[in-house]
N, C-alpha and C positions, 0 to 999 in steps of 0.2 A: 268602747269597753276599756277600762280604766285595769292595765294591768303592773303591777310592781314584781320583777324580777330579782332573786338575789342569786351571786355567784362569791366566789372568791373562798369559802369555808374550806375545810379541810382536818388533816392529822399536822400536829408539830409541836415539837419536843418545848419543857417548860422553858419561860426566855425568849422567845423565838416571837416571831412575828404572824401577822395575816394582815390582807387589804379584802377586805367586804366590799362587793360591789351592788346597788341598786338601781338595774334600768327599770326606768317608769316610761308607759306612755298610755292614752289615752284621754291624755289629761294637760294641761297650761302646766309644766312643771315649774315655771317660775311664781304661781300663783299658790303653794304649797308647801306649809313647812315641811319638813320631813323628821324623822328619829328610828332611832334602833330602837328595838326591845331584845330579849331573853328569855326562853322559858326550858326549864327546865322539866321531867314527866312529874305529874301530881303538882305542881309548884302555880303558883300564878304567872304571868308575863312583869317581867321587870325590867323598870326602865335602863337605858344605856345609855343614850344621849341623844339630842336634840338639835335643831339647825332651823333657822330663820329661813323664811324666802329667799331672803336677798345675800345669805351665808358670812352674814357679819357675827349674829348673833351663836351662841349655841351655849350649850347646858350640859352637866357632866352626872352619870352617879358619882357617890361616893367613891363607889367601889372600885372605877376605874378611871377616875382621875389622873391627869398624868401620865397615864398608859396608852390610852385609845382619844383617837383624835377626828370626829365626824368632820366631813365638808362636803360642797357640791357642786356641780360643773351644769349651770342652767342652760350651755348651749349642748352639752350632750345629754342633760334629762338622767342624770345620776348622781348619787348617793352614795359618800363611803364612808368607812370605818376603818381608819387604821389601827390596827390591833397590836401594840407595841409589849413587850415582856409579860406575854403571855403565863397565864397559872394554870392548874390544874384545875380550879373553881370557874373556871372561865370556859369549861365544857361545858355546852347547851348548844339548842337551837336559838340562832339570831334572826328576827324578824325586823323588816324593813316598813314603815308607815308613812303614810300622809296625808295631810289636815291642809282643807284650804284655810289658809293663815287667812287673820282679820288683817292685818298691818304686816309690813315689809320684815319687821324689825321681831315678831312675836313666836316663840318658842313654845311647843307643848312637852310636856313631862309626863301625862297620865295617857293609858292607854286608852282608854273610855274618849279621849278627845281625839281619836283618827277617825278618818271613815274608811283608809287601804291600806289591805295589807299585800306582803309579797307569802310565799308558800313558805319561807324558812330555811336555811343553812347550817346544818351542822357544822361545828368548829370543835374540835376532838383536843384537847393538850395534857400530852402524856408526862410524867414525873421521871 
């Protein structure tokens, strides 16, 4: 059974920081890209960023370019997010994913391309 755990969310003032964490297991985590999502209530899932198999690769939104910084540690089967100068728009739930990559090097951006998700982490940032 193929489960994706997130930890690391939280309350922290605007500025500030967070590290998202994603254990997976059930699964080859090195056979699986991985990405963040966001969703806000009523709102769709929106992408955050993205990481190859092999964590060479990765992909940014717009929105948090610069800021938040995805990678992965394929001997411990984890996923992060570091969340750097945090905003108040940046309050949502962060969901964690993954897609058996075709290629070492291949990045997903749409949510419709995972097949796992983890439950979700609130990340709270106050004004």
């Amino acid at each position: 059974q193929v489960q994706l755990v997130e930890s690391g969310g939280g309350l922290v003032q605007a500025g500030g920081s967070l590290r998202l964490s994603c254990a997976a297991s059930g699964l080859t985590f090195s056979s699986y890209a991985m990405g963040w999502f966001r969703q806000a209530p009523g709102k769709e899932r929106e992408f955050v960023a993205a990481v190859s198999r092999n964590g060479i690769n990765t992909r940014y939104a717009d929105s948090v370019k610069g800021r938040f910084t995805i990678s992965r540690d394929n001997v411990k089967n984890t996923v992060y997010l570091q969340m750097n100068s945090l905003k108040p728009e940046d309050t949502v739930v962060y969901y964690c994913a993954g897609v058996r990559g075709y290629s070492g090097s291949s990045y997903y951006t749409s949510a419709n391309d995972y097949d796992y998700w983890g439950q979700g982490t609130q990340v709270t940032v106050s004004s």
